[in-house]
C-alpha positions in Angstrom: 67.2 -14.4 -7.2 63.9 -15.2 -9.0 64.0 -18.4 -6.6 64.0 -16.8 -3.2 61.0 -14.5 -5.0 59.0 -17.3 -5.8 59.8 -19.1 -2.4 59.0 -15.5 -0.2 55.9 -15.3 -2.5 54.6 -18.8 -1.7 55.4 -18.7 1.6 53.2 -15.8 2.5 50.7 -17.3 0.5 51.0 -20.4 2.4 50.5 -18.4 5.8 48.0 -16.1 4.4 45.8 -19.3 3.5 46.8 -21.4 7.0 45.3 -18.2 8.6 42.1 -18.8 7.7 41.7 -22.8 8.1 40.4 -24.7 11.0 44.0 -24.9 12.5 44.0 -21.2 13.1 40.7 -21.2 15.3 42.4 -24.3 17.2 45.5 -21.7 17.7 44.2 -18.8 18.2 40.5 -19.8 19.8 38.5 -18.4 17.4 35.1 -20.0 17.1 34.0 -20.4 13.2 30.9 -18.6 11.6 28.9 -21.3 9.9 25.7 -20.4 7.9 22.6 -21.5 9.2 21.7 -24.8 7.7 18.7 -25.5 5.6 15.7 -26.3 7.0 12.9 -26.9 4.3 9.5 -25.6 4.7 6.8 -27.5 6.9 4.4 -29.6 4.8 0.8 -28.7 6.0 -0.8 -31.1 8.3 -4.4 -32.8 7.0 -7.1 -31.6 8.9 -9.1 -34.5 9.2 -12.2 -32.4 10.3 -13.5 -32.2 7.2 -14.0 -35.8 6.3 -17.4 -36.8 6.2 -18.5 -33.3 5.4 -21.3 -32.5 2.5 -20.6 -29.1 0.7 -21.3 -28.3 -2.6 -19.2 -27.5 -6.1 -18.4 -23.8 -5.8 -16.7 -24.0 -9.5 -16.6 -27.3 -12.1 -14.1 -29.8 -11.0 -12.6 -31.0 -13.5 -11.0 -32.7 -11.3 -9.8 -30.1 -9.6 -11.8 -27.0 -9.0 -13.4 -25.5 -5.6 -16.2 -26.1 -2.6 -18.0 -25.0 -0.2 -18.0 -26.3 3.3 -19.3 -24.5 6.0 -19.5 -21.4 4.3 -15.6 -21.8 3.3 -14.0 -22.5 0.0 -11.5 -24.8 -0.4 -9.3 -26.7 -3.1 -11.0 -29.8 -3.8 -10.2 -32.6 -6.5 -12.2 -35.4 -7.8 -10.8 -39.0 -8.3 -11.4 -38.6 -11.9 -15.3 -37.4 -12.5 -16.1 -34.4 -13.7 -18.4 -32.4 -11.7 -20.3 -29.4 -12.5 -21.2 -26.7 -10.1 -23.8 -26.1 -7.6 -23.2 -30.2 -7.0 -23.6 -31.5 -4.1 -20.4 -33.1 -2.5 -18.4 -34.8 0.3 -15.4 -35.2 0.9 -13.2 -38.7 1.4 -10.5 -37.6 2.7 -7.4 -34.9 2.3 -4.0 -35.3 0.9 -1.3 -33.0 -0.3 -3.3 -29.9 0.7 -6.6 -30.4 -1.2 -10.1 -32.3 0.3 -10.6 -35.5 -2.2 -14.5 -35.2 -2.9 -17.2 -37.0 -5.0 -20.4 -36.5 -5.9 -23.3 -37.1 -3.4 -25.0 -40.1 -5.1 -22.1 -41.2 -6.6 -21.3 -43.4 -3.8 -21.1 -47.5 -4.6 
């Protein structure tokens, strides 16, 4: 008795299971829900218009701190030198979403 339980039981396991597998969309054409697959975030693109530019040190970069270019501020990090503010600046280039800048004067 216990042995036609436990094989009743496992079979309607077994089919409760198999109706939820691949095999049962193939039967039955069901289509499967996936999720929507990850798609990381968009790193930001350099904008290149500002190389060359001469701002000056809005706050004490040490390295990093902020400018002002055209009015704007912006991150800004030094490649090492401390700057104080109200220093005049330009940039060298932009990478990983701050300008790169170093004192006016500085240049060798």
């Amino acid at each position: 008795m216990m042995e036609t339980l436990a094989g009743v039981a496992f079979a309607a396991l077994w089919v409760l299971l198999w109706l939820w597998t691949p095999t049962d969309f193939v039967l039955w054409g069901k289509k499967p829900e996936y999720p929507e697959p990850y798609r990381p975030p968009e790193a930001p693109q350099p904008d290149l218009s500002f190389i060359g530019k001469v701002g000056d040190a809005h706050t004490p970069l040490r390295p990093v701190g902020s400018v002002l270019i055209d009015g704007e501020q912006h991150t800004a990090r030094t490649q090492g030198e401390f700057i104080d503010a109200g220093q005049p600046v330009v940039v060298l280039r932009w990478a990983a979403g701050e300008l790169i800048v170093e004192a006016i004067g500085d240049r060798r």
